[in-house]
N, C-alpha and C positions, 0 to 999 in steps of 0.2 A: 650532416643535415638532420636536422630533427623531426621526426616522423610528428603529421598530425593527427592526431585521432579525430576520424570525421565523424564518432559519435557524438560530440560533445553538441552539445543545445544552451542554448541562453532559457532560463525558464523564471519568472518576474513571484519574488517573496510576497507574502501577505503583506510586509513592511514597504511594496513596491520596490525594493530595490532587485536589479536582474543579476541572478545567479545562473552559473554555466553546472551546468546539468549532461552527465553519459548515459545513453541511450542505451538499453540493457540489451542483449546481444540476441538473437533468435535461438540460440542454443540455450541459453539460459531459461528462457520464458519457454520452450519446449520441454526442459528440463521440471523446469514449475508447474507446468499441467501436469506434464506426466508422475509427480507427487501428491499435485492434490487428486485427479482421476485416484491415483491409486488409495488414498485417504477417502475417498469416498466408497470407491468399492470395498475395502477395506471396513468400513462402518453399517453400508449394508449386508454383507456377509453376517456383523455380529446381531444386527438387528434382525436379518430372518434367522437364526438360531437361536436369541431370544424369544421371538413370538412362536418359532415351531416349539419352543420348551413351555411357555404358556400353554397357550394351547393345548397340549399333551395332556398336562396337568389338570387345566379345566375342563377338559370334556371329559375325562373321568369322573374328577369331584361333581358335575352337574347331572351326569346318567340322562344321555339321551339330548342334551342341550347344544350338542357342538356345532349344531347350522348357526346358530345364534351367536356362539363363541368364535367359528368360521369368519363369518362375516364380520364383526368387531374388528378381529384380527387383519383381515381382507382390509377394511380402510386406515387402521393403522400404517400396514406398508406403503398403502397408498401414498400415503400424508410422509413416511419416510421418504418415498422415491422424488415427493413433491420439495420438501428440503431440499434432498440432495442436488437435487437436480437445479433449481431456482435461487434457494435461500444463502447455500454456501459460499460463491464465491460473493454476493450480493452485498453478505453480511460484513465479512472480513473487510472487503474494499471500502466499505463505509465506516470501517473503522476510523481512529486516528493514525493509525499506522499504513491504509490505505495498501493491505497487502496481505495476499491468503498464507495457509502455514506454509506451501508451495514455494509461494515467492518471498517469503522472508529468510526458507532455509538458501535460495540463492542470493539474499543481498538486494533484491529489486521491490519496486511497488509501483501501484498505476502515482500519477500525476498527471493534471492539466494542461493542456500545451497552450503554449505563449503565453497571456498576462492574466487568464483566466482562471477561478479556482477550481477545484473537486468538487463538484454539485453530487447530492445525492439524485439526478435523474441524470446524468452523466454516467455515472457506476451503474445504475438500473437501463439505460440502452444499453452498453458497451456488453453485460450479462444477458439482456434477455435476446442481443442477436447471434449469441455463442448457440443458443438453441438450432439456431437454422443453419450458423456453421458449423457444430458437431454434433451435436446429441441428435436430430430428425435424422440426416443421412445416416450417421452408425446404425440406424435404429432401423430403418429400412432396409442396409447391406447388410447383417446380424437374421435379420431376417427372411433375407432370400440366401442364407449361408445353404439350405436347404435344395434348391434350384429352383425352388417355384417363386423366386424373387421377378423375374425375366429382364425384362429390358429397365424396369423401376429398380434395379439392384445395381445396373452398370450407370445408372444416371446418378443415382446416389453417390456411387461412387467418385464419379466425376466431381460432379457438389461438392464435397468434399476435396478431392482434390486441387479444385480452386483456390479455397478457403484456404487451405493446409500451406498452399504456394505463395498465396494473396503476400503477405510478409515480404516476399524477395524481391518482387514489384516494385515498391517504393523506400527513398533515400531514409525515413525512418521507424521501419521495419515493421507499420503498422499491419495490426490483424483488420479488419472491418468492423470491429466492434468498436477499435480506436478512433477508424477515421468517423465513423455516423456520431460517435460520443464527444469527437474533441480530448480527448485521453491521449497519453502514452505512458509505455514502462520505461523508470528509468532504474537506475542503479541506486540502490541508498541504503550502504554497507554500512557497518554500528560504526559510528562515530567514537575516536578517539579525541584524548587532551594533547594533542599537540605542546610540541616545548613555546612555554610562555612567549609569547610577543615584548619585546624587550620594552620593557618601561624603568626610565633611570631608578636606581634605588633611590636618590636623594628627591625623587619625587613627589610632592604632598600637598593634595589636592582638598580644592573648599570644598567639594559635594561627600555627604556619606548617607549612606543607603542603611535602611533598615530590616527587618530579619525579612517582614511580606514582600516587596517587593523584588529583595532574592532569590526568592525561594518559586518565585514566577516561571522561572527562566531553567534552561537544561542545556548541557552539551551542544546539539545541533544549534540552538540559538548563540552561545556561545563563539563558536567556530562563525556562524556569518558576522558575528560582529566584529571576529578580529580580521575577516578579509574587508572589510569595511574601510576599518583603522589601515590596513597595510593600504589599501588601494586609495585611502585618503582622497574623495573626490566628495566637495563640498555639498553635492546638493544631494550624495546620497547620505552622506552624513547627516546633512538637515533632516532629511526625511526618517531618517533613522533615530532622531534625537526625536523629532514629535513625535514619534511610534510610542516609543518606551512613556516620556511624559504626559503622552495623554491616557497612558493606560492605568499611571497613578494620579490623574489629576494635579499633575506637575505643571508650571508655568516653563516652558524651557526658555532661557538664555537666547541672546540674536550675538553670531560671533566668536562661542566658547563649544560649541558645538564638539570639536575633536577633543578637549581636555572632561568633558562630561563623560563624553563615551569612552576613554581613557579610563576615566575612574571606573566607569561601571561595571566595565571588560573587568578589571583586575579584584575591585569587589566580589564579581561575580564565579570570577576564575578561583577564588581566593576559599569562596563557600563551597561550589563543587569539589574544591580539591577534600577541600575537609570531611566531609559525606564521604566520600571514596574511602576515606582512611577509617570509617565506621561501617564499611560494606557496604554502604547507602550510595544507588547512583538514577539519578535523572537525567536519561536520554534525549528529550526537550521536553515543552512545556505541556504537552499530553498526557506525560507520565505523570 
């Protein structure tokens, strides 16, 4: 009998059509904090040994000026601890790639659950309520590491332990910053070229496409169109034929729907391969 994977999610393309989507695992995404935590500490480490070497330097060269140099320096890290702590993961997510260096070296990135996109104030809750699930309590328990934390060090504690647990609670593995955002992480390993989708050789089709509106398109766009073609279901086809045509100002076809996209697929297939054989490669239409 063949096992299901009860990660797998339905999650709806920009093109509307519903694409099945795996839920990236809690070890994974534990695995990704605990890279970029360490990427961050890791950069401020180098950032207070640059400014203690400033520093150094300028209060010598100024004789007598270093409260002045001091405090410069003093809101510099400031404004360091303020990135690291707010801008990084904020930044990455709102990438196009929707994924910190963290989660790109595990193969994951946030996406929007159900039919919904990635908003930029989506990425902006989901990070600014990691503040109240990790960085305040650490900051507090770090703090009473001393014992004058008291009973504010074992609550802390707790708080976090919530947060940290929160995950195992529900069927898709969210943190709390997913469920208040509407987000989750999913799995989105570098896309390969799969062996060609079989189109007869004695094939030859009335549409041909020109070098811009090739050159649109990448790998991942690629691969949805040819599960597209395989799943052959008319009206995502349709929807998938006005996507493409109304992005070049095309009139599309009523009825030719699968022989367009046919063509496109294998134009398209036909250009990345050739990029590939010149080192040239387009991961989708971002890049």
């Amino acid at each position: 009998m063949k096992r299901v994977d009860r990660r797998i999610r339905a999650m709806t393309t920009p093109e509307g059509i519903a694409m099945p989507v795996t839920l990236a695992g809690r070890g994974a995404r534990a695995a990704a904090l605990a890279l970029d935590l360490g990427l961050i500490v890791f950069g401020f480490f180098i950032l207070i040994l640059v400014l203690g070497s400033i520093g150094m330097n300028l209060s010598d060269a100024e004789n007598g000026k270093s409260s002045a140099v001091g405090e410069f320096l003093f809101v510099v890290l400031i404004l360091g601890v303020f990135l690291c702590r707010y801008v990084y993961f904020t930044a990455f997510e709102l990438g196009p790639r929707g994924a910190t260096p963290g989660k790109r070296a595990l193969g994951i990135r946030v996406a929007a659950r159900g039919d919904r996109r990635l908003t930029a104030e989506a990425v902006l809750a989901r990070n600014l309520l990691r503040d109240a699930e990790l960085f305040l309590p650490l900051i507090w328990i770090i703090g009473s590491i001393g014992g004058e934390g008291g009973i504010a060090g074992y609550a802390a504690a707790a708080w976090l332990l919530v947060f940290v647990l929160f995950p195992f609670f529900n069927r898709d593995a969210l943190r709390a910053g997913d469920l208040v955002a509407g987000t989750w992480v999913i799995e989105s390993r570098r896309p390969r070229l799969q062996a060609a989708m079989s189109i007869g050789e004695d094939h030859r089709s009335q549409y041909h496409f020109d070098e811009a509106s090739l050159s649109t398109y990448g790998e991942h766009e690629l691969q949805v169109l040819e599960r597209v073609l395989r799943e052959d279901r008319p009206e995502a086809l349709r929807q998938v034929t006005e996507t493409i045509c109304a992005k070049f100002g095309w009139t599309p076809g009523s009825g030719d729907e699968h022989e367009f996209l046919e063509a496109f697929y294998a134009a398209l297939r036909q250009r990345l391969e050739s990029d590939m054989r010149f080192g040239k490669r387009k991961k989708d239409k971002f890049s």
